[in-house]
mmCIF file of the N, C-alpha and C atoms, coordinates in Angstrom:
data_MODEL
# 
_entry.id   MODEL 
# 
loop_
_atom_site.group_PDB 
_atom_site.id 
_atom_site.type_symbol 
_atom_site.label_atom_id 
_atom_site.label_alt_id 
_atom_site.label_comp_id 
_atom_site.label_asym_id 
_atom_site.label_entity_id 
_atom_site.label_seq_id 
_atom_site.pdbx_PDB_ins_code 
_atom_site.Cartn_x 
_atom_site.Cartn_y 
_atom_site.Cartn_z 
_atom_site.occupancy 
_atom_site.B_iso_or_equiv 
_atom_site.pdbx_formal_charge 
_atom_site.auth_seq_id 
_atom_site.auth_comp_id 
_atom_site.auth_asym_id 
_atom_site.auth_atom_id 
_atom_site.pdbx_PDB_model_num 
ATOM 1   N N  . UNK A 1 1  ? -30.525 50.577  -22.064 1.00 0.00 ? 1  UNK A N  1 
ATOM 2   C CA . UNK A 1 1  ? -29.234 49.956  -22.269 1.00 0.00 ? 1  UNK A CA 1 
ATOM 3   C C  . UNK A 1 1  ? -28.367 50.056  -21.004 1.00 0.00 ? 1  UNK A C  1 
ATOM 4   N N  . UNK A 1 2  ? -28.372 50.905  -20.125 1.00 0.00 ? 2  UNK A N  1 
ATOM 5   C CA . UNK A 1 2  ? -27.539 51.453  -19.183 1.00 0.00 ? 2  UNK A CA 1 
ATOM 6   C C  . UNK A 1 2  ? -28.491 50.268  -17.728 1.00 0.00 ? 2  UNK A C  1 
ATOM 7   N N  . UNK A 1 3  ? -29.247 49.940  -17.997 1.00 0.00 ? 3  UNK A N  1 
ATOM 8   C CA . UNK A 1 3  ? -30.125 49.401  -16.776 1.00 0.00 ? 3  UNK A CA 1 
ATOM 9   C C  . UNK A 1 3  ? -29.480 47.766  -17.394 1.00 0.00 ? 3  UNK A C  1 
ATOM 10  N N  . UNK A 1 4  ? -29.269 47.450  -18.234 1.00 0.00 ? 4  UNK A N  1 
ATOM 11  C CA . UNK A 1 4  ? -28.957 46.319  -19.215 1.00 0.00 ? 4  UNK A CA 1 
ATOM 12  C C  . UNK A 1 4  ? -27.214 45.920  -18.346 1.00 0.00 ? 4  UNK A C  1 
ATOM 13  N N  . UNK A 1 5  ? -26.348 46.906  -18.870 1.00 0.00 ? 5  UNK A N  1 
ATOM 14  C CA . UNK A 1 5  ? -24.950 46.869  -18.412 1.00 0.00 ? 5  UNK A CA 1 
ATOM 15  C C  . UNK A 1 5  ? -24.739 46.773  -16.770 1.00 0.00 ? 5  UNK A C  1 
ATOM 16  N N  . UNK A 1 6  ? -25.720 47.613  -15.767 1.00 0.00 ? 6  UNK A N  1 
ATOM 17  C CA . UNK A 1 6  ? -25.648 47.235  -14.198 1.00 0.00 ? 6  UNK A CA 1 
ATOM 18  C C  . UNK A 1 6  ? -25.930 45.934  -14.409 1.00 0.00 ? 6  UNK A C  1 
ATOM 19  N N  . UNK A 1 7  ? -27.345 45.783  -14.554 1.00 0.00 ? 7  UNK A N  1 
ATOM 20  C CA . UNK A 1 7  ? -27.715 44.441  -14.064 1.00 0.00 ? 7  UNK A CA 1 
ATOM 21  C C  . UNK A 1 7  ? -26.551 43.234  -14.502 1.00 0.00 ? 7  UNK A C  1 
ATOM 22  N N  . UNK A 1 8  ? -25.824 43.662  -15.645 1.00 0.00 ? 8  UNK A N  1 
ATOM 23  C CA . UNK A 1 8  ? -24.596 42.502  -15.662 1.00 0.00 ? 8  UNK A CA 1 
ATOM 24  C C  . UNK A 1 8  ? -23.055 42.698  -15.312 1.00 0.00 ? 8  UNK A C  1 
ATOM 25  N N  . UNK A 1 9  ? -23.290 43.762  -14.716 1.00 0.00 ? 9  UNK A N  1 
ATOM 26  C CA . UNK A 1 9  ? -22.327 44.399  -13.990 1.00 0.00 ? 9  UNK A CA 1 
ATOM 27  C C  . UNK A 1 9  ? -22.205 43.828  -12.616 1.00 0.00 ? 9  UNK A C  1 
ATOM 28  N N  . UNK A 1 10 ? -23.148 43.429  -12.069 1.00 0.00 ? 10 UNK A N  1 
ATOM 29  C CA . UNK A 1 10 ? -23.745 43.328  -10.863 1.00 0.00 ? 10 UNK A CA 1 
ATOM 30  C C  . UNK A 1 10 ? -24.139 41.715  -10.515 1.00 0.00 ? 10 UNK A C  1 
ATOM 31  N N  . UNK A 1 11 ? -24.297 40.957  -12.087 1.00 0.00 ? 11 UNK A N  1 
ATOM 32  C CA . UNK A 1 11 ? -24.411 39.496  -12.191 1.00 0.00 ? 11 UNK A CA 1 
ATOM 33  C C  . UNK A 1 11 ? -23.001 38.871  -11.611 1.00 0.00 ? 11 UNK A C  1 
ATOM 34  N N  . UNK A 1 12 ? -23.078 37.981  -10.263 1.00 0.00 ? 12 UNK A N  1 
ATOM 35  C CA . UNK A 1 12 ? -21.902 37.141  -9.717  1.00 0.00 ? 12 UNK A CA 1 
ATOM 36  C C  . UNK A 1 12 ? -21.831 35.741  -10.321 1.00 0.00 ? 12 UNK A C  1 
ATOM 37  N N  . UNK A 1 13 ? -22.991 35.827  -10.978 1.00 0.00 ? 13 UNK A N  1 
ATOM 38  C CA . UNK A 1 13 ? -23.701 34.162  -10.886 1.00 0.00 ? 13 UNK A CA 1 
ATOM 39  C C  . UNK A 1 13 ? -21.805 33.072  -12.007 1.00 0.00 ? 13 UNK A C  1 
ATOM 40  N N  . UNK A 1 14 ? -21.542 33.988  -12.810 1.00 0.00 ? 14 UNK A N  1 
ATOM 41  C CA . UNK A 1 14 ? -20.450 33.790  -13.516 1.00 0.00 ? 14 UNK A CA 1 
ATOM 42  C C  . UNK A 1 14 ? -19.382 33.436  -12.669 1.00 0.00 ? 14 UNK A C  1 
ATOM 43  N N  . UNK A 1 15 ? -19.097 34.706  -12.133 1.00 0.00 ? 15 UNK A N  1 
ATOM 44  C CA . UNK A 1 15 ? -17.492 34.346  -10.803 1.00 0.00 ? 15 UNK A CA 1 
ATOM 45  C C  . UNK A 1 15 ? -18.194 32.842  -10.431 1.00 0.00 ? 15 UNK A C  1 
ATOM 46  N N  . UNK A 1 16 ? -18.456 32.934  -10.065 1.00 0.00 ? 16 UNK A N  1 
ATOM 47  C CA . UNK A 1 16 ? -19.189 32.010  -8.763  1.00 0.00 ? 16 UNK A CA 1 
ATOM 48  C C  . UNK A 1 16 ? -18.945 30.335  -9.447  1.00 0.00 ? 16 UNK A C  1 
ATOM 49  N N  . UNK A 1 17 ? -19.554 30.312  -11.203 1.00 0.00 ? 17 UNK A N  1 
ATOM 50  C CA . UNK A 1 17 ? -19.144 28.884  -11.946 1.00 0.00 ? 17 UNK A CA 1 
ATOM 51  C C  . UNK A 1 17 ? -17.281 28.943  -12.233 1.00 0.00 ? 17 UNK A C  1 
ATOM 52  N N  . UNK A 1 18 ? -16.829 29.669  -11.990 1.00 0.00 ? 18 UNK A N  1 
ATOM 53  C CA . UNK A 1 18 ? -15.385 29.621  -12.520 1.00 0.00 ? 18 UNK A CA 1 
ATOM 54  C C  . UNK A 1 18 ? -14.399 29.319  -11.284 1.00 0.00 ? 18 UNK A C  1 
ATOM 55  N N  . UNK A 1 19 ? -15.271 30.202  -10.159 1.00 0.00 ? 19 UNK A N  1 
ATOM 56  C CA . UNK A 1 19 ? -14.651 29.428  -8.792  1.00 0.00 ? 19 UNK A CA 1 
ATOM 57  C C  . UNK A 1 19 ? -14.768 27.898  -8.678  1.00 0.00 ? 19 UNK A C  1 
ATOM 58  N N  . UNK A 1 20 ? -15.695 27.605  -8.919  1.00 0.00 ? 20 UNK A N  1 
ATOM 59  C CA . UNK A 1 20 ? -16.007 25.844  -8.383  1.00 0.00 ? 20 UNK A CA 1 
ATOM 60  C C  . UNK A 1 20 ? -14.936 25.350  -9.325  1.00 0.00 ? 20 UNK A C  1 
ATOM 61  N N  . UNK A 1 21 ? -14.955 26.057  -11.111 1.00 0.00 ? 21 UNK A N  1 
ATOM 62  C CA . UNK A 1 21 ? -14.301 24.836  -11.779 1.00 0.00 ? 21 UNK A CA 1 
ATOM 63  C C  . UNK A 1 21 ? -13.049 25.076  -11.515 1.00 0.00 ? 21 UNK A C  1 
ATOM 64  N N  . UNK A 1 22 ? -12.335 26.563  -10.523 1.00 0.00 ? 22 UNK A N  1 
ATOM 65  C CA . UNK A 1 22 ? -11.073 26.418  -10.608 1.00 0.00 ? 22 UNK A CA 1 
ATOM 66  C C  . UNK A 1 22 ? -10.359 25.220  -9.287  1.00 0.00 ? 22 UNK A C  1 
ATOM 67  N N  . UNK A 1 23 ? -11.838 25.391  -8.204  1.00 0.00 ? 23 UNK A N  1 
ATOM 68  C CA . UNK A 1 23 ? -11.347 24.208  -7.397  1.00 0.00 ? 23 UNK A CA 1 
ATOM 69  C C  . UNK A 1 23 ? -11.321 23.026  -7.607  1.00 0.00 ? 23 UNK A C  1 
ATOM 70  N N  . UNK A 1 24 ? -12.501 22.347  -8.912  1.00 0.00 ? 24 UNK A N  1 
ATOM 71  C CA . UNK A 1 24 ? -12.537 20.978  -9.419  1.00 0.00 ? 24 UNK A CA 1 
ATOM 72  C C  . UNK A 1 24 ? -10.873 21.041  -9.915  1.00 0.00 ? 24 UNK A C  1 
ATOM 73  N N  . UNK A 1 25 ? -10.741 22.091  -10.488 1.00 0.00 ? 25 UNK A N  1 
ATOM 74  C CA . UNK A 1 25 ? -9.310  21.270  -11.315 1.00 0.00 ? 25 UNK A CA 1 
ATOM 75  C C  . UNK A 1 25 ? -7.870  21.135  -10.298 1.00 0.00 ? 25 UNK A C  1 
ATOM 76  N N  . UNK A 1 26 ? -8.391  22.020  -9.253  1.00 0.00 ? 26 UNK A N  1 
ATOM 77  C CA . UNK A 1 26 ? -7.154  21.547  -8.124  1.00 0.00 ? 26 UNK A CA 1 
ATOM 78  C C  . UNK A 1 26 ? -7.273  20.474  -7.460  1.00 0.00 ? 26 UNK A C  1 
ATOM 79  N N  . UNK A 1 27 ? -8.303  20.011  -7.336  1.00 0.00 ? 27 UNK A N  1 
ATOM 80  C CA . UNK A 1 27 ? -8.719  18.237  -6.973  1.00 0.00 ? 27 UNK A CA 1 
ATOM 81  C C  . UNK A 1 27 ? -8.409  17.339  -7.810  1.00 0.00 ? 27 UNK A C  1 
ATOM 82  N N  . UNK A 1 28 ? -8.562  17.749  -9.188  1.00 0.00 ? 28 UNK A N  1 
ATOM 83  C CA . UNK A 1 28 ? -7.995  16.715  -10.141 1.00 0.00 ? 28 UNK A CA 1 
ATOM 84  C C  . UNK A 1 28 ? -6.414  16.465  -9.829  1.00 0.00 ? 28 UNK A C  1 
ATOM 85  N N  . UNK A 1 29 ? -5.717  17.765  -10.405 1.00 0.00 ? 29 UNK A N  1 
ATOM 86  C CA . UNK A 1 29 ? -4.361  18.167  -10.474 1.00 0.00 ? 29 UNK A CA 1 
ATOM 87  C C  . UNK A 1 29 ? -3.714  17.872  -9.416  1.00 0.00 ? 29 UNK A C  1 
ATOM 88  N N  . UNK A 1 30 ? -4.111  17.586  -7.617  1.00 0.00 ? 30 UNK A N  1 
ATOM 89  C CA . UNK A 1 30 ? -3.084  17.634  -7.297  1.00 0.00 ? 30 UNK A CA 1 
ATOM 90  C C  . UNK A 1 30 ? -2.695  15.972  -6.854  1.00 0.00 ? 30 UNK A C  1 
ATOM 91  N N  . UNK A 1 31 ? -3.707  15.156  -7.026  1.00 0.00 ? 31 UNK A N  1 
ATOM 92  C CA . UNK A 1 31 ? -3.825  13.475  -7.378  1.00 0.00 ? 31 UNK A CA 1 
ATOM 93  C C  . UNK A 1 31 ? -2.320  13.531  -8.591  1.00 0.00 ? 31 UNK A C  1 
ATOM 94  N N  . UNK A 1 32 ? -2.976  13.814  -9.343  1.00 0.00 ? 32 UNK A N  1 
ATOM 95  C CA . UNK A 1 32 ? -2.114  13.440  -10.596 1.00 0.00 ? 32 UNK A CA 1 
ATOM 96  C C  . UNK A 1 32 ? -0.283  14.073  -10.254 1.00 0.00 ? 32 UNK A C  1 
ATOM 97  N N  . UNK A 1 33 ? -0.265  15.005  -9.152  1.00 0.00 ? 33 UNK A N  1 
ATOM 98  C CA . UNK A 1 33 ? 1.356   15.603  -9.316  1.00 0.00 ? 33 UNK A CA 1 
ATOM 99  C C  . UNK A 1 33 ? 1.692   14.704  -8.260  1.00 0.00 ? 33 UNK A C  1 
ATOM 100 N N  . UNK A 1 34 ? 0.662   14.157  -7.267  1.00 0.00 ? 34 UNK A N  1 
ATOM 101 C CA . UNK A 1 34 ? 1.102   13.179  -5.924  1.00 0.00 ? 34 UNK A CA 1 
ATOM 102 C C  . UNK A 1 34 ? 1.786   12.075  -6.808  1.00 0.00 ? 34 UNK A C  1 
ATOM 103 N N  . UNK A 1 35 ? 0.552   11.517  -7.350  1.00 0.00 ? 35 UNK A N  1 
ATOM 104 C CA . UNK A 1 35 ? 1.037   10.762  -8.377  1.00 0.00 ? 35 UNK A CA 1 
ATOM 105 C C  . UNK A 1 35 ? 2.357   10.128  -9.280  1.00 0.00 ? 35 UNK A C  1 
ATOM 106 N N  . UNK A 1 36 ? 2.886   11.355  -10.007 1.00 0.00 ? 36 UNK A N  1 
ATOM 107 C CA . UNK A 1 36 ? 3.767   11.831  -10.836 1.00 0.00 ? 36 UNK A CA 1 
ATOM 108 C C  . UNK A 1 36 ? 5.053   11.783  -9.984  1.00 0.00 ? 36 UNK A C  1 
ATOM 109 N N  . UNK A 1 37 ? 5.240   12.218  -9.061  1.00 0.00 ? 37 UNK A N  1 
ATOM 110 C CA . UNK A 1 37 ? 6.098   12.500  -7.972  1.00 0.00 ? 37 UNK A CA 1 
ATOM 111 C C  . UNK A 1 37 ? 6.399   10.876  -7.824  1.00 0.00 ? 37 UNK A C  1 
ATOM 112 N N  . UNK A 1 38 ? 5.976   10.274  -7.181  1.00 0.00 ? 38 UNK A N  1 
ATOM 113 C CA . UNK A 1 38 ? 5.979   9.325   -6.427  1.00 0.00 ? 38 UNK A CA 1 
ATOM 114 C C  . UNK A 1 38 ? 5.761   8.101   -7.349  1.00 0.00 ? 38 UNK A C  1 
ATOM 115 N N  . UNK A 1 39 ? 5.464   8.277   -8.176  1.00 0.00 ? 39 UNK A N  1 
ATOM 116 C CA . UNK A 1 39 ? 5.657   6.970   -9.965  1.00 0.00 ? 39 UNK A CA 1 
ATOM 117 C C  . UNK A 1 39 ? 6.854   6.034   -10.169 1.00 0.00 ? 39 UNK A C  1 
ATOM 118 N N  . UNK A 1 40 ? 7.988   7.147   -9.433  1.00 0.00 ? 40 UNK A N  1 
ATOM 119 C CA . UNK A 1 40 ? 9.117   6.109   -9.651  1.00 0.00 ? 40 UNK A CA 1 
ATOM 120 C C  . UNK A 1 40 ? 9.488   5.254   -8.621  1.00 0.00 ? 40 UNK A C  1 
ATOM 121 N N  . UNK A 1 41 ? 9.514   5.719   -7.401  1.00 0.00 ? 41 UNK A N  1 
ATOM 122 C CA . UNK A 1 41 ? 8.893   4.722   -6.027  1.00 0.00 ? 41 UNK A CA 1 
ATOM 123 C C  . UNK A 1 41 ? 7.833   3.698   -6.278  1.00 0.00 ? 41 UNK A C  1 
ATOM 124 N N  . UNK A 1 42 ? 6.652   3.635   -7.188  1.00 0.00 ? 42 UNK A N  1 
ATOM 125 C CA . UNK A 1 42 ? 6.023   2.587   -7.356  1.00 0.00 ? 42 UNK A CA 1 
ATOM 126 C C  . UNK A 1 42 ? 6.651   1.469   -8.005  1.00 0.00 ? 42 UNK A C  1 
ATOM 127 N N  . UNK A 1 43 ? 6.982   2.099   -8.617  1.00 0.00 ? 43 UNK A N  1 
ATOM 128 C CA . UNK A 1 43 ? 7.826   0.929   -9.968  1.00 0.00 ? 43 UNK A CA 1 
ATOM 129 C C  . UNK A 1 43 ? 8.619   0.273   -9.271  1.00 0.00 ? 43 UNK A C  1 
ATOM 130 N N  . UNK A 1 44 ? 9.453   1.063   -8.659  1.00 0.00 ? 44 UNK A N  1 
ATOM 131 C CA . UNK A 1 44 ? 10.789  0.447   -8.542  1.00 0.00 ? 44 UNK A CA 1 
ATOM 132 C C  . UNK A 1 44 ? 10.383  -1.079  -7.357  1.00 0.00 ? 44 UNK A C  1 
ATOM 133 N N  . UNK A 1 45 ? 8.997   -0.412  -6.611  1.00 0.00 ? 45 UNK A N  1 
ATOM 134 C CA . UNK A 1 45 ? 8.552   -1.673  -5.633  1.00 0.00 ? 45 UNK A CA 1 
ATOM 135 C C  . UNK A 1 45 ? 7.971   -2.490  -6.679  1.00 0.00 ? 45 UNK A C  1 
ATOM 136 N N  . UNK A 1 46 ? 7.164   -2.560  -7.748  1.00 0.00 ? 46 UNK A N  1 
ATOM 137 C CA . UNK A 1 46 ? 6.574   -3.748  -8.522  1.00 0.00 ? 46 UNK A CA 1 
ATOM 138 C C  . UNK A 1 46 ? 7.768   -4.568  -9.493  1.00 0.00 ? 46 UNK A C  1 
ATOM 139 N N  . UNK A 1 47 ? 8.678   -3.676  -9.375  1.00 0.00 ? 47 UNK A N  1 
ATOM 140 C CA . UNK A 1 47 ? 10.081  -4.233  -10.626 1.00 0.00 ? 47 UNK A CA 1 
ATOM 141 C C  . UNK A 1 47 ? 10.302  -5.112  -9.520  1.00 0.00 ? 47 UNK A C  1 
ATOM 142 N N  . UNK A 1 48 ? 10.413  -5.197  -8.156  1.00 0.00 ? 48 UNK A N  1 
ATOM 143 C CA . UNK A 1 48 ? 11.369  -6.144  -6.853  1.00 0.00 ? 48 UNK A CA 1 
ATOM 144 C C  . UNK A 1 48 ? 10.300  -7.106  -6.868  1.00 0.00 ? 48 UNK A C  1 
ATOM 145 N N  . UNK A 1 49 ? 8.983   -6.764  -6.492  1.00 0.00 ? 49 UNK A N  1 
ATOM 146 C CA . UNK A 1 49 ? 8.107   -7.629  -6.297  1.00 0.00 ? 49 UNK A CA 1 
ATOM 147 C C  . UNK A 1 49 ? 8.153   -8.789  -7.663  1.00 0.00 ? 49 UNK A C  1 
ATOM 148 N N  . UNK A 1 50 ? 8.341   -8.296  -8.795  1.00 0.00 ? 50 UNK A N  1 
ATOM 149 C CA . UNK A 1 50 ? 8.201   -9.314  -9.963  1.00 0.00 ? 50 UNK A CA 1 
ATOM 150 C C  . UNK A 1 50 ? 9.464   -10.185 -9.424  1.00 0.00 ? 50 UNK A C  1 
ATOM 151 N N  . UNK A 1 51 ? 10.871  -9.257  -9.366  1.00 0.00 ? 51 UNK A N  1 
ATOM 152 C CA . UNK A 1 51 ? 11.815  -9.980  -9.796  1.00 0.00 ? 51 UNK A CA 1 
ATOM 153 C C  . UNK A 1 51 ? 12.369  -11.125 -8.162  1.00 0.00 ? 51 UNK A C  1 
ATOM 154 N N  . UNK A 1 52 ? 11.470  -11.123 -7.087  1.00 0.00 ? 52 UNK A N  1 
ATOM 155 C CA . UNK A 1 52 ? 11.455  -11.859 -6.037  1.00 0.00 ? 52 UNK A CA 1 
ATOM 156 C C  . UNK A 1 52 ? 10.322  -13.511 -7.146  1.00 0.00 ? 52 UNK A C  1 
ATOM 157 N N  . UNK A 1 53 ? 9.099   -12.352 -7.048  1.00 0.00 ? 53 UNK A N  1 
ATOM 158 C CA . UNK A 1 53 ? 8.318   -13.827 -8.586  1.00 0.00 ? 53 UNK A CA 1 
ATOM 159 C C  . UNK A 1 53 ? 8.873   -14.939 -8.931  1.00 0.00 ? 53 UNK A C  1 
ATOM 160 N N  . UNK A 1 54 ? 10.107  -14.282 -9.991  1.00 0.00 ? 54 UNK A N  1 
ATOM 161 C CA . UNK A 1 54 ? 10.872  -15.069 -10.570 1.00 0.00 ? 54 UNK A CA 1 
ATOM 162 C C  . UNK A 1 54 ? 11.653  -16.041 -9.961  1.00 0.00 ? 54 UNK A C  1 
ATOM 163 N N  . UNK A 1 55 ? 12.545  -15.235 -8.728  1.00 0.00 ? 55 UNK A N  1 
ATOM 164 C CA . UNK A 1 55 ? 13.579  -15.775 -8.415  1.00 0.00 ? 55 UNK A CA 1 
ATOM 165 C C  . UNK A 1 55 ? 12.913  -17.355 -7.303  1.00 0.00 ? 55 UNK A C  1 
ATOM 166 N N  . UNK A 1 56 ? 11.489  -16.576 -7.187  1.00 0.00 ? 56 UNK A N  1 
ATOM 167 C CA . UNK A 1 56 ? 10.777  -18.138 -6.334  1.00 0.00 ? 56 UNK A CA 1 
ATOM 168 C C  . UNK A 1 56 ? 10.037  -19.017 -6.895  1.00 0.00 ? 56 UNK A C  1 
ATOM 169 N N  . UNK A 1 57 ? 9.591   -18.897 -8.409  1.00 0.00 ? 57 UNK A N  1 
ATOM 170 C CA . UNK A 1 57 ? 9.593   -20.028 -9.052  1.00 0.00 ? 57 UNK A CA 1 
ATOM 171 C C  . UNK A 1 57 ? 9.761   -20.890 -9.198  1.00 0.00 ? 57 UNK A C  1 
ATOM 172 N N  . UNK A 1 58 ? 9.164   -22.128 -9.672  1.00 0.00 ? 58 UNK A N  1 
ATOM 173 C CA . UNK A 1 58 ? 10.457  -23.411 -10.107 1.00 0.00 ? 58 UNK A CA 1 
ATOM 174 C C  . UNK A 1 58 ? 10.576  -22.889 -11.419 1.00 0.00 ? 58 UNK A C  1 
ATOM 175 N N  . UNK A 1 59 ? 11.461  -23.606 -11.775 1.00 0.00 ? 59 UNK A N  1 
ATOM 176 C CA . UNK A 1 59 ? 11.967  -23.629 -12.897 1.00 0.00 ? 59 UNK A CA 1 
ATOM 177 C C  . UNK A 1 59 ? 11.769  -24.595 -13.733 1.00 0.00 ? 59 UNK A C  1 
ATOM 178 N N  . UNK A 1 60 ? 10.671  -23.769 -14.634 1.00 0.00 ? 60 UNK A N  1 
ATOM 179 C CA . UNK A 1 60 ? 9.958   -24.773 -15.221 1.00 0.00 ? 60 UNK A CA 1 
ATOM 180 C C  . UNK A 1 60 ? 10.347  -24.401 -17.131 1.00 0.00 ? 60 UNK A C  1 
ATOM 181 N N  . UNK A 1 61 ? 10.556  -23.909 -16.792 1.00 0.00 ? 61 UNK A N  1 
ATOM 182 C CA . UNK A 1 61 ? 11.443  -23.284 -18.667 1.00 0.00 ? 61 UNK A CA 1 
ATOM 183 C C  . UNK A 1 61 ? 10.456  -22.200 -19.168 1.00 0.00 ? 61 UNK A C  1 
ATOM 184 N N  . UNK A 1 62 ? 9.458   -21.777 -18.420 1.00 0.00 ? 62 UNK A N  1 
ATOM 185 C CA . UNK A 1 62 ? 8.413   -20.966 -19.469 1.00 0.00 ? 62 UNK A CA 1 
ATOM 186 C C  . UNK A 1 62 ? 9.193   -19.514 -18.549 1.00 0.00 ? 62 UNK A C  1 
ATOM 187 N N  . UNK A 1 63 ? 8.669   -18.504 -19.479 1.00 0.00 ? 63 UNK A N  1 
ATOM 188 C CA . UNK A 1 63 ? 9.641   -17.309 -19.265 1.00 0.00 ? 63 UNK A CA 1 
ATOM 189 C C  . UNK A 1 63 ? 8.657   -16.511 -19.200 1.00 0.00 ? 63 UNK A C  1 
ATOM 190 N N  . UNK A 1 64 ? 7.890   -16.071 -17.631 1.00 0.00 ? 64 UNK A N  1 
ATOM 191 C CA . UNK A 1 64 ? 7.031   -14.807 -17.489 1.00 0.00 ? 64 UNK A CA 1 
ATOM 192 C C  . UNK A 1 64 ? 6.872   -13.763 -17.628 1.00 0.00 ? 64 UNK A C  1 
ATOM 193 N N  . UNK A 1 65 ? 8.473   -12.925 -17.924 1.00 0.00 ? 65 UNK A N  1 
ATOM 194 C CA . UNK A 1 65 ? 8.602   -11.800 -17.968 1.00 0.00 ? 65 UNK A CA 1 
ATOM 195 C C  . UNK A 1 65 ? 9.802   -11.309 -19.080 1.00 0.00 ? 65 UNK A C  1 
ATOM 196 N N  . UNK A 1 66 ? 9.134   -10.696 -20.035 1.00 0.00 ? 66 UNK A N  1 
ATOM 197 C CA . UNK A 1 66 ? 9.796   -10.485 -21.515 1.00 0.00 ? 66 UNK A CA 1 
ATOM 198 C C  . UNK A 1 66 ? 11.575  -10.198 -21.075 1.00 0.00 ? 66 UNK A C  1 
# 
């Protein structure tokens, strides 16, 4: 039993899967806070870009944007 507890005392092979997944999830995570951050800067350029759209239209009576 005591030869049982070293040998998994002594097993890294564990650390070693929890390292990788703690770096996968900082690769995920830090996309998504760049992301998050910077979401309202996107918008606010696709809200201008639509509302330039509109304003260069003809005016044809159909209504593109609710």
């Amino acid at each position: 039993m005591k030869t049982l507890l070293r040998r998994f005392a002594a097993d890294r092979s564990g650390a070693t899967a929890i390292e990788y997944a703690l770096i996968a999830a900082i690769v995920c995570l830090a996309p998504m806070a760049a992301f998050a951050a910077g979401g309202e800067v996107i918008v606010g350029l696709l809200d201008q870009a639509a509302t330039q759209l509109v304003v260069a239209s003809p005016s044809n009576g159909v209504n593109v944007l609710p």
